[in-house]
OpenMM code with the backbone's topology and positions (N, CA, C; nanometers):
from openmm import Vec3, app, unit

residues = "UNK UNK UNK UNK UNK UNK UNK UNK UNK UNK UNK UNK UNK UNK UNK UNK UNK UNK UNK UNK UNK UNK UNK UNK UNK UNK UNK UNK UNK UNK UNK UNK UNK UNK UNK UNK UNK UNK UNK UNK UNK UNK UNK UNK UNK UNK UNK UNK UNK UNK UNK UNK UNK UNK UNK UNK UNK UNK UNK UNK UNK UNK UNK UNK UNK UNK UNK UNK UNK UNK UNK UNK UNK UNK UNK UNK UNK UNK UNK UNK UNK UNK UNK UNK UNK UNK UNK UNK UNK UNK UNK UNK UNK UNK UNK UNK UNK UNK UNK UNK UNK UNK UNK UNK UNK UNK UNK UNK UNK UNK UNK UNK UNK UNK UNK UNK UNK UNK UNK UNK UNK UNK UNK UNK UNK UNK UNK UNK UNK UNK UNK UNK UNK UNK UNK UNK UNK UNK UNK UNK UNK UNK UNK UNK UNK UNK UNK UNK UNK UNK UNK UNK UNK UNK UNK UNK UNK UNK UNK UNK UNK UNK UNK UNK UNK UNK".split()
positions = [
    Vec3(-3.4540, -1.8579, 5.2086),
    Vec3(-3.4362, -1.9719, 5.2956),
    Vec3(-3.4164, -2.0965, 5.2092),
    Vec3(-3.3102, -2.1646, 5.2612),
    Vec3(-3.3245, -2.2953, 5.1867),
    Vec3(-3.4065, -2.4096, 5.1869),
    Vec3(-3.4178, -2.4638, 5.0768),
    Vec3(-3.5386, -2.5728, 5.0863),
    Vec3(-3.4778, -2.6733, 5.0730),
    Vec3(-3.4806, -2.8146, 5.1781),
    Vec3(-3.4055, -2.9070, 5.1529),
    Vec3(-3.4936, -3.0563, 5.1120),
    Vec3(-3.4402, -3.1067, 5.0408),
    Vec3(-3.5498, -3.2382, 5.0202),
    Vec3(-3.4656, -3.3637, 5.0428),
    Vec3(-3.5785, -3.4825, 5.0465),
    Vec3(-3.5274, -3.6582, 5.0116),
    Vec3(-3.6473, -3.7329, 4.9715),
    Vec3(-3.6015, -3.8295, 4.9201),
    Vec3(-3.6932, -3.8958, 4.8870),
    Vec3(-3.6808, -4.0067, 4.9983),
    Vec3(-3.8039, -4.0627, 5.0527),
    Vec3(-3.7714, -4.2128, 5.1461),
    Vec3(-3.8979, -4.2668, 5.0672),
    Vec3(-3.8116, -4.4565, 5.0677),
    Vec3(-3.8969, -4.5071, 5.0128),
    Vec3(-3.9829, -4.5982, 5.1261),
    Vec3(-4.1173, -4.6087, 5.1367),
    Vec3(-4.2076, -4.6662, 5.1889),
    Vec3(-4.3282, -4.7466, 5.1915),
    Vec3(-4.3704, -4.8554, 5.2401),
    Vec3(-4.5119, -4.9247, 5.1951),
    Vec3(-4.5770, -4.8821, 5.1008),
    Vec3(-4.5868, -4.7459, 5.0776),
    Vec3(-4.6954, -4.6512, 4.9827),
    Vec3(-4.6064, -4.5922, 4.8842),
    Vec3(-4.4909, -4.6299, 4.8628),
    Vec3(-4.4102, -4.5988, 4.7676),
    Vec3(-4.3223, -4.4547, 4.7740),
    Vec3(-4.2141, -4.3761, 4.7500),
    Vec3(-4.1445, -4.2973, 4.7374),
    Vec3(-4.2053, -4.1837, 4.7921),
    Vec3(-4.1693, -4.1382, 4.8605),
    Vec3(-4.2548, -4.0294, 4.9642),
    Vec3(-4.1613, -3.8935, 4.9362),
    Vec3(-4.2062, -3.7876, 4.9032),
    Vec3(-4.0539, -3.6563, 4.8972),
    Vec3(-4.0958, -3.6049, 5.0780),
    Vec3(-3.9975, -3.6109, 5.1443),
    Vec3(-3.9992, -3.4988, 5.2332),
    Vec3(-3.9314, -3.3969, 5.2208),
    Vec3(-3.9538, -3.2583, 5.1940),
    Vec3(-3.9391, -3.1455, 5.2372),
    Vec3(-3.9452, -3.0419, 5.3542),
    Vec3(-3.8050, -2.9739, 5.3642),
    Vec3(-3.8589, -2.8376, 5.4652),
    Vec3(-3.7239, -2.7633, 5.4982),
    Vec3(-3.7131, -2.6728, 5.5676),
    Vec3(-3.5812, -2.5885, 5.6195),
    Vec3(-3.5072, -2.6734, 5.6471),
    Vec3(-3.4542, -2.8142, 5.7091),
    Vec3(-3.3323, -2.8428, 5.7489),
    Vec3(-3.3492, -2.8650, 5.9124),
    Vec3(-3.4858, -2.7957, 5.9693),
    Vec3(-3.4949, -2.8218, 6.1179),
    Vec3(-3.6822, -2.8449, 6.1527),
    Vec3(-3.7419, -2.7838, 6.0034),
    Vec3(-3.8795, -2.8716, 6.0405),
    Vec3(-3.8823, -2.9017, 5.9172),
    Vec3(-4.0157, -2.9866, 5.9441),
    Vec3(-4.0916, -3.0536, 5.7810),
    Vec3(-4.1589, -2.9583, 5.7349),
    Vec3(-4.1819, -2.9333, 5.6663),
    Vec3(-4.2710, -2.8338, 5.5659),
    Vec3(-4.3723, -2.9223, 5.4787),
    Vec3(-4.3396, -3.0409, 5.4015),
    Vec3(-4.3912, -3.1195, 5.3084),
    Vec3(-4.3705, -3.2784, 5.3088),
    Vec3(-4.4993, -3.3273, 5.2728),
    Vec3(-4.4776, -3.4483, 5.2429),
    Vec3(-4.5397, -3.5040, 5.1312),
    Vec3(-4.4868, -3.5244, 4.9646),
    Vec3(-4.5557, -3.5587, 4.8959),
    Vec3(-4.5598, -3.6591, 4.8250),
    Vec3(-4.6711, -3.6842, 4.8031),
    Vec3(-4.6714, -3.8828, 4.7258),
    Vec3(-4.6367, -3.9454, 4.6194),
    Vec3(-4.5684, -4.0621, 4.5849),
    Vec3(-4.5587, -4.0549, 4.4787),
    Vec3(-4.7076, -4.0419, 4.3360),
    Vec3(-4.7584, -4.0656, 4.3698),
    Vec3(-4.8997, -4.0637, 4.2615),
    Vec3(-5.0165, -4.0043, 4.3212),
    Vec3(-5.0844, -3.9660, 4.2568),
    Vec3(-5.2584, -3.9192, 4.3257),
    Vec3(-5.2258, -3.7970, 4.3038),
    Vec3(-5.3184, -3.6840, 4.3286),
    Vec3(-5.3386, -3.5877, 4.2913),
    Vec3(-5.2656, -3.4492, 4.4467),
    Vec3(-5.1422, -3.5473, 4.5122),
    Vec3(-5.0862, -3.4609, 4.6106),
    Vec3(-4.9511, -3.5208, 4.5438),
    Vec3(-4.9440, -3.5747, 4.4525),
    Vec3(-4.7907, -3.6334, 4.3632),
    Vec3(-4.6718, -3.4965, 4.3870),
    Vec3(-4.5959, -3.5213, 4.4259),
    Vec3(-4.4722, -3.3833, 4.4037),
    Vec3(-4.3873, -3.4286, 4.3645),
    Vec3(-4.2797, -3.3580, 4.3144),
    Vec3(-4.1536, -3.3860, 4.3273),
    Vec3(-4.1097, -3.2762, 4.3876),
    Vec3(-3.9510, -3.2425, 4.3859),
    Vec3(-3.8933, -3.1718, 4.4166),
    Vec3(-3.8683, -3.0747, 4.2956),
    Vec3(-3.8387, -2.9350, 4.3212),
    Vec3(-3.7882, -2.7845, 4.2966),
    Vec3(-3.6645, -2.8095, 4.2677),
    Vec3(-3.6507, -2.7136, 4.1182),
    Vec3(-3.4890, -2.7103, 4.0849),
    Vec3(-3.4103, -2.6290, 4.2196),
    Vec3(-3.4653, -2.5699, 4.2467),
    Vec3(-3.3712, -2.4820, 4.3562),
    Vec3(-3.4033, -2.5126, 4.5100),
    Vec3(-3.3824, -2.6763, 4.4917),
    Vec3(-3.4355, -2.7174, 4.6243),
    Vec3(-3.2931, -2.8131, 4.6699),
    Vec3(-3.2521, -2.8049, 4.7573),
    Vec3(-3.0926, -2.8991, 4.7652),
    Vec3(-3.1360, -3.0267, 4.7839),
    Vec3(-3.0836, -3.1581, 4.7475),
    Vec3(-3.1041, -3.2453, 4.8254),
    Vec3(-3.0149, -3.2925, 4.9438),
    Vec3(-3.0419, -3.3352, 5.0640),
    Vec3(-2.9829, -3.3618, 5.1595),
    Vec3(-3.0693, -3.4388, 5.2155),
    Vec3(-3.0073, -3.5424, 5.2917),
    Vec3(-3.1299, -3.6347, 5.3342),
    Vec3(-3.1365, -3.6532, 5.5131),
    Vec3(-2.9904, -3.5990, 5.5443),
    Vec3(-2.9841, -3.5651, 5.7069),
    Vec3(-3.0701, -3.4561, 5.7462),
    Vec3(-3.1509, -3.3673, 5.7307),
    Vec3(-3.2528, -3.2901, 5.7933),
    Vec3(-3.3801, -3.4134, 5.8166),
    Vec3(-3.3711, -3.5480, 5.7531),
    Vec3(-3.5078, -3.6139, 5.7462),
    Vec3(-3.4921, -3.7550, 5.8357),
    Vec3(-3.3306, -3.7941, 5.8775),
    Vec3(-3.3627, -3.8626, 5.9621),
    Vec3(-3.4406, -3.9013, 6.0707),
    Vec3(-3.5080, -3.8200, 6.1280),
    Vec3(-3.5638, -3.8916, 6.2274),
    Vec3(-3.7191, -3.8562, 6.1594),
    Vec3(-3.7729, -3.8173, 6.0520),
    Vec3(-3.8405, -3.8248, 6.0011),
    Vec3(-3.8821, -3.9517, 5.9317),
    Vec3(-3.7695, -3.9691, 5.8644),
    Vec3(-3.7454, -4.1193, 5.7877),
    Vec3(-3.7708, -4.2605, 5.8905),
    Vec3(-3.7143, -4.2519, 6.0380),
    Vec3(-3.7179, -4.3610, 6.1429),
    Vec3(-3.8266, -4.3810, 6.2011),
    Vec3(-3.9224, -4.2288, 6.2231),
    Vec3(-4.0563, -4.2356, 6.2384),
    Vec3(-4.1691, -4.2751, 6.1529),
    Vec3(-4.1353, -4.2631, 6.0234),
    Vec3(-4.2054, -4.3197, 5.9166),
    Vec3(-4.1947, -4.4848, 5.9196),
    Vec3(-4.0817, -4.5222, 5.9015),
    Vec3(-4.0281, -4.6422, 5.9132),
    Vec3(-4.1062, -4.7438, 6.0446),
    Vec3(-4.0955, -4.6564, 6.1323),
    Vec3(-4.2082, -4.7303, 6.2506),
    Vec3(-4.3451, -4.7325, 6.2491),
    Vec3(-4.3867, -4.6214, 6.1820),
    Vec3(-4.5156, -4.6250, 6.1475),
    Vec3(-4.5717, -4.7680, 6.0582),
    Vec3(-4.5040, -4.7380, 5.9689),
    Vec3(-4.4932, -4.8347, 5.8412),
    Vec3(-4.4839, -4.9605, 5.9094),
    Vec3(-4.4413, -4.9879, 5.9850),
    Vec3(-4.3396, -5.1593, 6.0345),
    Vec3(-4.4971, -5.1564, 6.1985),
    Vec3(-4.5679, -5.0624, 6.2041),
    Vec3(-4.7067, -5.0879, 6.3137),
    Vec3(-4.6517, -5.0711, 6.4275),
    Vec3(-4.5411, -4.9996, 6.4762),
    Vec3(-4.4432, -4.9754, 6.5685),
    Vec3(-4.5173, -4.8154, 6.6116),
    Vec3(-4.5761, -4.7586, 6.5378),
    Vec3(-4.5539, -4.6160, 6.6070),
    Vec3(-4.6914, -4.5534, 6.5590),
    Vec3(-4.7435, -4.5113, 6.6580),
    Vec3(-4.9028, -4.4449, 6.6268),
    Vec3(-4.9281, -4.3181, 6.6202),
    Vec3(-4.8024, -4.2390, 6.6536),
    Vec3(-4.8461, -4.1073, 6.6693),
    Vec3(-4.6907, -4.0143, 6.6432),
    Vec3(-4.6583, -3.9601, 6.6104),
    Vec3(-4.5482, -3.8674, 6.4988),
    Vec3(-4.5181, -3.7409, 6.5946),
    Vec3(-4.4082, -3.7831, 6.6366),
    Vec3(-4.3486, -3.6515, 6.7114),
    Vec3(-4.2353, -3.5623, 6.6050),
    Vec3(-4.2495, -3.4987, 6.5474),
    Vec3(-4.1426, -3.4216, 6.4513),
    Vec3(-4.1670, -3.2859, 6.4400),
    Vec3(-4.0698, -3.1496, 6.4360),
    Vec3(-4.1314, -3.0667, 6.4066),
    Vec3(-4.2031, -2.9952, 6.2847),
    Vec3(-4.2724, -2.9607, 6.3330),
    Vec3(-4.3359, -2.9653, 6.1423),
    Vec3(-4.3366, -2.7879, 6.1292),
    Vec3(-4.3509, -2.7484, 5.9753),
    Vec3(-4.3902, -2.6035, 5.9682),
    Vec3(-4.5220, -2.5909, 5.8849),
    Vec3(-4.6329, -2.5720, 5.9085),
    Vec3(-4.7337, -2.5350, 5.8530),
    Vec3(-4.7629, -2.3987, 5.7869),
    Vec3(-4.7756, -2.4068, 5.6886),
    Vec3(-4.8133, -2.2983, 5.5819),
    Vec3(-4.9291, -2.2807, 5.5480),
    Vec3(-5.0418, -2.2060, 5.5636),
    Vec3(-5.1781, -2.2125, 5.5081),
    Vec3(-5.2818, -2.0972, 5.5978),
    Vec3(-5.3920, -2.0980, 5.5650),
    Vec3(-5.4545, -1.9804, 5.6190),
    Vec3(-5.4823, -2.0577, 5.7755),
    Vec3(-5.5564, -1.9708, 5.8537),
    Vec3(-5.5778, -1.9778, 6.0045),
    Vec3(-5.6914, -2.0862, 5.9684),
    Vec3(-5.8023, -2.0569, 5.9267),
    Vec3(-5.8686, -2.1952, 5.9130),
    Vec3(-5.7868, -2.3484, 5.8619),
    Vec3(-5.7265, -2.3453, 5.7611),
    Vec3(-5.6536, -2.4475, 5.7424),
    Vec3(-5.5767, -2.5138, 5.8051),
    Vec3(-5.4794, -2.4315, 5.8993),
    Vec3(-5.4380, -2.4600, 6.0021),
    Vec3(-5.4858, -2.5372, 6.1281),
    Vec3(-5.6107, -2.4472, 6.1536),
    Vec3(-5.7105, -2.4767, 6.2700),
    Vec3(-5.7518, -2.6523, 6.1939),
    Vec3(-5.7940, -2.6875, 6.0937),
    Vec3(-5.8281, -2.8579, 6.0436),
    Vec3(-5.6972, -2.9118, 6.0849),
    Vec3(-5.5497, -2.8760, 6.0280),
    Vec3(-5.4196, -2.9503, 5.9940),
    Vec3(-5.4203, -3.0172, 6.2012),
    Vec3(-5.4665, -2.9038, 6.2552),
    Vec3(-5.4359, -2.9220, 6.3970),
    Vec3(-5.5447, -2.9941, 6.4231),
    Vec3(-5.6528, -3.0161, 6.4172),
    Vec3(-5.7522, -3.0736, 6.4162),
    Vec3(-5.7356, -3.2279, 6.4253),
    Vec3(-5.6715, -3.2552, 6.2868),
    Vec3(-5.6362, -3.3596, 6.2315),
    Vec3(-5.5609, -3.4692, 6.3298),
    Vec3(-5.4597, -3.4200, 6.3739),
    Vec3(-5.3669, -3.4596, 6.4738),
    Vec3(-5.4525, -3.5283, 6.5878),
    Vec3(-5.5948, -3.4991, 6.6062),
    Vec3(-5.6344, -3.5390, 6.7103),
    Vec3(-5.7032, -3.6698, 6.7119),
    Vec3(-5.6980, -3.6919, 6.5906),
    Vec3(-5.7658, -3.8175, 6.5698),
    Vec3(-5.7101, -3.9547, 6.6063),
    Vec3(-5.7724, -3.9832, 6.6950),
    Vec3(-5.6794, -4.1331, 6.7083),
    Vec3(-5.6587, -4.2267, 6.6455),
    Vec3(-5.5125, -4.3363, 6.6553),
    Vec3(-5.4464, -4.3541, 6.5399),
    Vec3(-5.6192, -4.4607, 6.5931),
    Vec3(-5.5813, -4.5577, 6.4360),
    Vec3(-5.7059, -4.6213, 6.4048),
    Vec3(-5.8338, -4.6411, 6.4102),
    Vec3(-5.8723, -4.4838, 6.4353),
    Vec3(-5.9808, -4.4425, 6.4265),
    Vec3(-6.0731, -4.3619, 6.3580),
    Vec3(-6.1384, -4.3352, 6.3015),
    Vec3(-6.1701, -4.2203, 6.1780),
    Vec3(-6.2769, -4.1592, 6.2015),
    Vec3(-6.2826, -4.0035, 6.1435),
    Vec3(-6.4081, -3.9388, 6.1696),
    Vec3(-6.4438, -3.8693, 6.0813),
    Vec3(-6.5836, -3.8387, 6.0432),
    Vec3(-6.6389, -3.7350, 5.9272),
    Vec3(-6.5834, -3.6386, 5.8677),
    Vec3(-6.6298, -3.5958, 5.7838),
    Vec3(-6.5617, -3.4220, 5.7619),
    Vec3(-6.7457, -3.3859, 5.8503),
    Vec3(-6.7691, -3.3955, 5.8825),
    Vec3(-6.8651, -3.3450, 5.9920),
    Vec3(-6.8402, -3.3298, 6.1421),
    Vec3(-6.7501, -3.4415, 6.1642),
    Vec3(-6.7364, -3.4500, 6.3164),
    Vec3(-6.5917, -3.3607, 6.3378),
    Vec3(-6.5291, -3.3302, 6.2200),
    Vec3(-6.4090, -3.2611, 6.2164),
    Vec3(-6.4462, -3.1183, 6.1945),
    Vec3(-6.5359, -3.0794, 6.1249),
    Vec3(-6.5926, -2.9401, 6.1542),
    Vec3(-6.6710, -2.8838, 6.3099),
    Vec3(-6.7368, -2.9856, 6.3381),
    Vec3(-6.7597, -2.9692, 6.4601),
    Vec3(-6.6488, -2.9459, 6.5634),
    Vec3(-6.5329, -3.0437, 6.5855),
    Vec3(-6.4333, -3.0031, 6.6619),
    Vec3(-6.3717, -2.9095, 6.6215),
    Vec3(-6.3492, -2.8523, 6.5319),
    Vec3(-6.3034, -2.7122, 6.5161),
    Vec3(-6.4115, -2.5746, 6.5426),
    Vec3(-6.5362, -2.5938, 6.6243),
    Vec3(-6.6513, -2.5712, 6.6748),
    Vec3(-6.6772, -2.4977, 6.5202),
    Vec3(-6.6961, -2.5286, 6.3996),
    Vec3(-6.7573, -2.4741, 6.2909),
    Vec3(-6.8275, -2.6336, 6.2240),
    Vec3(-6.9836, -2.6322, 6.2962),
    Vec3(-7.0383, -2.7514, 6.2504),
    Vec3(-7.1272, -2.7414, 6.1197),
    Vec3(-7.1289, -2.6356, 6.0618),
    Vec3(-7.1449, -2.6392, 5.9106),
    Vec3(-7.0436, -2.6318, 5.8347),
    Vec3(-6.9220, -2.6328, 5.8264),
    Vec3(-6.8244, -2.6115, 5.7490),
    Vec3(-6.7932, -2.7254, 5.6764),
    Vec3(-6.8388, -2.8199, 5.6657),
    Vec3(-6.7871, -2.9485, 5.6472),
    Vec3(-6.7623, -2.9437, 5.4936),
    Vec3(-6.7723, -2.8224, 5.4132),
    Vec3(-6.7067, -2.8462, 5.2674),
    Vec3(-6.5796, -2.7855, 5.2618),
    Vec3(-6.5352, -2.6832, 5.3497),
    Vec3(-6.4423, -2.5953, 5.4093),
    Vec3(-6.3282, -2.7096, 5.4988),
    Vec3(-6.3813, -2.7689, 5.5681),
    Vec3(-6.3436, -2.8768, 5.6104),
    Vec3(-6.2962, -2.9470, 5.5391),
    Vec3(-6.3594, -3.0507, 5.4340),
    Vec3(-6.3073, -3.1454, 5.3141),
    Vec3(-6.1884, -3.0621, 5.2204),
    Vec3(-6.1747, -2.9339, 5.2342),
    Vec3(-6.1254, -2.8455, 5.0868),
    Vec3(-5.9631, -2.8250, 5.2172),
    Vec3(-5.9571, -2.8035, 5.3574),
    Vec3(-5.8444, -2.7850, 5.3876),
    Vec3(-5.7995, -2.9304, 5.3831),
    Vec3(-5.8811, -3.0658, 5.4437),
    Vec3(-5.8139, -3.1274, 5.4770),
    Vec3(-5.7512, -3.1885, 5.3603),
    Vec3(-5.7403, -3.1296, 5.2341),
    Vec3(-5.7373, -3.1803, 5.0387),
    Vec3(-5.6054, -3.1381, 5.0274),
    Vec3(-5.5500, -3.0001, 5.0945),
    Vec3(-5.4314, -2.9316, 5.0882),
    Vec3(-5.3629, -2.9347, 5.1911),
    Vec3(-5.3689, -3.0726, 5.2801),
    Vec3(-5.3142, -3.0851, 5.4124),
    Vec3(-5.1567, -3.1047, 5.3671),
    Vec3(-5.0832, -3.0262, 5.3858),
    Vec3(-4.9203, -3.0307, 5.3266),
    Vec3(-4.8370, -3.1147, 5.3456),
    Vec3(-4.8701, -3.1978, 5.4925),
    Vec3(-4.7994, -3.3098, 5.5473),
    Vec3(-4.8904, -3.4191, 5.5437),
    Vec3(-4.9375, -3.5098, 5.4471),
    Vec3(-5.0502, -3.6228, 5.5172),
    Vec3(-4.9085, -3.7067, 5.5389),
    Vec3(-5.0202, -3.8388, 5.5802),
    Vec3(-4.9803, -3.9216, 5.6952),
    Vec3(-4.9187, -3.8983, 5.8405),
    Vec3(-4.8227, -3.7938, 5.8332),
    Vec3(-4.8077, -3.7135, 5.9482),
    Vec3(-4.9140, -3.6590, 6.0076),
    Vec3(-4.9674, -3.5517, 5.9537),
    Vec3(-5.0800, -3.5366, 5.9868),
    Vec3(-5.1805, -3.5702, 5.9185),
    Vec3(-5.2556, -3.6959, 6.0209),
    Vec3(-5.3300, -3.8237, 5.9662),
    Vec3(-5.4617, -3.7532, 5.8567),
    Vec3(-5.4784, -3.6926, 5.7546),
    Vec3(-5.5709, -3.6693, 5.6922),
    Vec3(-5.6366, -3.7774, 5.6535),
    Vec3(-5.5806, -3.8901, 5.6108),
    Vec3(-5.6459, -4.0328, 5.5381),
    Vec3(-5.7936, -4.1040, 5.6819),
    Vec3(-5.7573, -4.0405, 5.8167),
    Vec3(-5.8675, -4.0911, 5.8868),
    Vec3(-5.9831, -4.0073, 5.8793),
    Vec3(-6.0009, -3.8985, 5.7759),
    Vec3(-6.1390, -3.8534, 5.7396),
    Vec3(-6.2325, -3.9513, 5.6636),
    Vec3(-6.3242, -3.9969, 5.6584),
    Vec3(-6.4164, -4.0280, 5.5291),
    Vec3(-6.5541, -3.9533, 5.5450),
    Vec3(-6.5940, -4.0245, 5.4686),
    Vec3(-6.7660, -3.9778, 5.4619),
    Vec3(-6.8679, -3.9816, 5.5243),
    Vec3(-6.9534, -3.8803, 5.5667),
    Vec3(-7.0548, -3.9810, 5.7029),
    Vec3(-7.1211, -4.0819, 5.6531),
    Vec3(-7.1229, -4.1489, 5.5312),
    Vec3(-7.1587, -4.2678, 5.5450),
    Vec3(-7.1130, -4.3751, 5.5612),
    Vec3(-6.9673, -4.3416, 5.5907),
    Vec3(-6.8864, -4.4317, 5.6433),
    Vec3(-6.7742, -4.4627, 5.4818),
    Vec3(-6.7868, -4.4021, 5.3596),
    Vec3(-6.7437, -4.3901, 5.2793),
    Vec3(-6.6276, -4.3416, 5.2484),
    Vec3(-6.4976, -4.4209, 5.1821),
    Vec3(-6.3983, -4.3703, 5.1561),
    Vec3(-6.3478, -4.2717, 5.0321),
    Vec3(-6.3736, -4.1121, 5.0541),
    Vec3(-6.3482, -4.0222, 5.0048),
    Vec3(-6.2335, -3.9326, 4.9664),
    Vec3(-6.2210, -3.8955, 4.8806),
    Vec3(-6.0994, -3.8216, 4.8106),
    Vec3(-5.9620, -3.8163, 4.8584),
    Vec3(-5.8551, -3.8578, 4.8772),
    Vec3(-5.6982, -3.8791, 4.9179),
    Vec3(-5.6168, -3.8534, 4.8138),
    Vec3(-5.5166, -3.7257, 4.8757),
    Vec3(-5.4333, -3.7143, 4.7794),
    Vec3(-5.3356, -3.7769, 4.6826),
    Vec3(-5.3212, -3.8989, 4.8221),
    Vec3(-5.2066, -4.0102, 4.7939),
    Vec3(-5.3083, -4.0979, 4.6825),
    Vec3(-5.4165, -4.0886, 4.6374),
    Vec3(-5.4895, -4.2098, 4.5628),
    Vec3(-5.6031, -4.3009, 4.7158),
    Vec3(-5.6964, -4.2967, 4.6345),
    Vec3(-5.7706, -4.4186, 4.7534),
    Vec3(-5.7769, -4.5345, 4.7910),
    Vec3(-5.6902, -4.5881, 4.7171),
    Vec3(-5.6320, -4.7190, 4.7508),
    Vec3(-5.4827, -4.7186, 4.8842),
    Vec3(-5.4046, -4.6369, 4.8449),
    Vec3(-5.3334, -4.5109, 4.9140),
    Vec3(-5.3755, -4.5449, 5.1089),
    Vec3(-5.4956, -4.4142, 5.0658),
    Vec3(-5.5557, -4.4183, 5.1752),
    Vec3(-5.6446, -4.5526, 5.2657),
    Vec3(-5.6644, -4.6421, 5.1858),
    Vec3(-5.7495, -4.7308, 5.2427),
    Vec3(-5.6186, -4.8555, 5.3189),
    Vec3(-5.5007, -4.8391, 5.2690),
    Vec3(-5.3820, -4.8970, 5.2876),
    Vec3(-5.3242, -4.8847, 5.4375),
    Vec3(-5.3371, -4.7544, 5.4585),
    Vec3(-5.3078, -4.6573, 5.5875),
    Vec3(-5.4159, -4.7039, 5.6621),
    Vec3(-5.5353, -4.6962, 5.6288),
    Vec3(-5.6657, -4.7281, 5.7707),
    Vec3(-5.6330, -4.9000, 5.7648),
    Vec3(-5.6369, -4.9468, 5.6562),
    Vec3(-5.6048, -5.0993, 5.7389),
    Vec3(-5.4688, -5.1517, 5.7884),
    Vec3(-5.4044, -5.0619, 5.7427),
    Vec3(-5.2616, -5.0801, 5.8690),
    Vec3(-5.2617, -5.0587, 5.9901),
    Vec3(-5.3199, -4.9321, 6.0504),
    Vec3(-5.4059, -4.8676, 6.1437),
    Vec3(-5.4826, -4.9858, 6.3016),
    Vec3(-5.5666, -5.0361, 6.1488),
    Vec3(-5.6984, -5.1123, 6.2241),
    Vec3(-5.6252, -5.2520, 6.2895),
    Vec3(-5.5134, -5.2576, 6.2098),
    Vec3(-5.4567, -5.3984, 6.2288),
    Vec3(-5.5176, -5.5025, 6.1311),
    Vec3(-5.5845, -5.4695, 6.0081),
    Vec3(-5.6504, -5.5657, 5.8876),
    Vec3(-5.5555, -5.6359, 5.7998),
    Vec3(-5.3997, -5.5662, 5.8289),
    Vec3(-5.3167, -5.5872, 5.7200),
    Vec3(-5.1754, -5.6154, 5.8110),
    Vec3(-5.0822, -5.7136, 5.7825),
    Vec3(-4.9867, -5.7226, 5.8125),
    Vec3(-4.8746, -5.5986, 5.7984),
    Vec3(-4.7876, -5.5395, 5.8631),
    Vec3(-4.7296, -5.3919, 5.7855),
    Vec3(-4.6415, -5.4534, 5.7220),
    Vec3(-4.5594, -5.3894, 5.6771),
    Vec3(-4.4783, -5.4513, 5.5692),
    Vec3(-4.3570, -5.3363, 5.5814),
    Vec3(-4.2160, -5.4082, 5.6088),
    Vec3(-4.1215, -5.3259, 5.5942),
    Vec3(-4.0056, -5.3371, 5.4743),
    Vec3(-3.9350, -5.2355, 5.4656),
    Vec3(-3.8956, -5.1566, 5.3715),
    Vec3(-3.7810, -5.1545, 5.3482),
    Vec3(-3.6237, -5.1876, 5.2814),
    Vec3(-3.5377, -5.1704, 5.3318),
    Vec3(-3.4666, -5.1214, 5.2114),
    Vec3(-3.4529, -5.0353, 5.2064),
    Vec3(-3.3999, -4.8798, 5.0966),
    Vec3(-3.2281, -4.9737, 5.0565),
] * unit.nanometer
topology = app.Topology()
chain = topology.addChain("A")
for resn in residues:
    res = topology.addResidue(resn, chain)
    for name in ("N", "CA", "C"):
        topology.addAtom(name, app.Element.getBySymbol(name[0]), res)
């Protein structure tokens, strides 16, 4: 199957999206420890990501709270079960890796919990950055934690958004 990529550039800097050409598969950052690039044997094309790119773009610009695109998820049934999880969180709102194990009715899991939501394949799409700590602490983000703390105060409305023009 072919793998198609682009890069879009955004508030948080150069974003790769990846996937077949009809869903997303990937979204990775430029820096932090979810950094990607793209695969030699990956095409670039950047029309599979338009409306990926316009939804980002609204996000980014405080226009759009919630991400309709199709996505393809790759990962075990638990991982999955968080990635879906995730989605439920409302935009500017955040919850534990406790209260997120619980809604996946596994209320001890919460290290199982922290370890899928680490390999979440799509963040910002699927909002992983609204996890923190139950002490209200901002914890581990792939994108970097500055990254993540960028996204919750865009969110909250703390920060003016800031748009982008490639």
């Amino acid at each position: 199957m072919t793998m198609f990529y682009h890069y879009h550039t955004t508030s948080i800097g150069e974003l790769l999206l990846a996937g077949n050409g009809s869903h997303l598969s990937l979204l990775g950052f430029p820096s932090g420890k979810m950094q990607r690039r793209h695969e030699s044997d990956w095409t670039k094309d950047g029309s599979p990501f338009v409306e990926a790119c316009v939804q980002l773009d609204a996000y980014f610009s405080g226009e759009l709270k919630e991400f309709d695109l199709q996505l393809m998820l790759k990962g075990t049934a638990f991982q999955e079960s968080v990635w879906h999880a995730l989605a439920e969180i409302p935009y500017g709102e955040t919850w534990s890796y406790g209260q997120l194990a619980a809604n996946i009715g596994k209320p001890k899991a919460s290290r199982a919990v922290g370890a899928a939501n680490g390999v979440n394949p799509i963040p910002v799409i699927i909002p992983c950055h609204r996890v923190i700590g139950a002490s209200g602490k901002l914890t581990g983000f792939g994108g970097g934690i500055e990254t993540k703390q960028f996204l919750l105060e865009l969110e909250s409305g703390q920060i003016a958004p800031r748009l982008n023009f490639a």
